[in-house]
C-alpha positions in Angstrom: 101.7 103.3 114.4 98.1 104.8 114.4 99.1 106.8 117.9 102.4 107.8 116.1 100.9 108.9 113.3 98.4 111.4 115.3 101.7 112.8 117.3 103.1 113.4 113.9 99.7 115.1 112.5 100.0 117.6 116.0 103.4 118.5 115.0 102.6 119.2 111.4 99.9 121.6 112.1 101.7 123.5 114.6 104.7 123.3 112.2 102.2 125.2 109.7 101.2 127.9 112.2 104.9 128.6 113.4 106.7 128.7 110.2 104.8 129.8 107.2 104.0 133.4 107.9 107.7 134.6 108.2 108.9 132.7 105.0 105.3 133.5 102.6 105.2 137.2 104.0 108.8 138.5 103.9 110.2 136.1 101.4 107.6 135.2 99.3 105.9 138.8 98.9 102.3 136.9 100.1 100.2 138.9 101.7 99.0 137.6 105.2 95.4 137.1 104.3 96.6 134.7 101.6 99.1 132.8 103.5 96.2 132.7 106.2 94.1 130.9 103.5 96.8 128.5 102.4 97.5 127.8 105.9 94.3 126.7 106.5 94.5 124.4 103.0 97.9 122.9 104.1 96.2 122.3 107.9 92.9 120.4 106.0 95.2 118.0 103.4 97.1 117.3 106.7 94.1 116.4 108.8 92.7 114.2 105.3 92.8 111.1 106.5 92.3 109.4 102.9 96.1 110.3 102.3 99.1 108.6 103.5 101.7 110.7 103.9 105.3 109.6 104.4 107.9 112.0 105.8 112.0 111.8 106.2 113.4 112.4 109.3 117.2 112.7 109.6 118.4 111.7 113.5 122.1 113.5 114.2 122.9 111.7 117.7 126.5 113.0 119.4 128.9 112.6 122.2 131.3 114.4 124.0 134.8 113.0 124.0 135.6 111.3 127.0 138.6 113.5 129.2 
């Protein structure tokens, strides 16, 4: 679970770099210095080890009908 849990720590933190500036900057009306700063906030309560964090993940599995 421990090895799972840093996998899921990786993705979260890239997850922060790829996605927030688009939706905070265009969306929001954020200017990119202070999405940069609450970027970095989001990245340090991920990497906080003293909190357990639980996320939902939604699997869609699917299968071509057979001919």
């Amino acid at each position: 679970m421990k090895e799972l849990g840093r996998y899921v720590e990786v993705m979260m933190t890239k997850a922060v770099d790829s996605y927030t500036p688009a939706l905070f900057t265009r969306v929001l009306g954020y200017s990119l210095a202070e999405t940069q700063v609450m970027m970095e906030q989001a990245k340090q309560e991920i990497a906080n080890r003293n909190m357990h964090k639980y996320i939902k993940y939604h699997f869609i599995c699917g299968q071509k009908p057979e001919v």
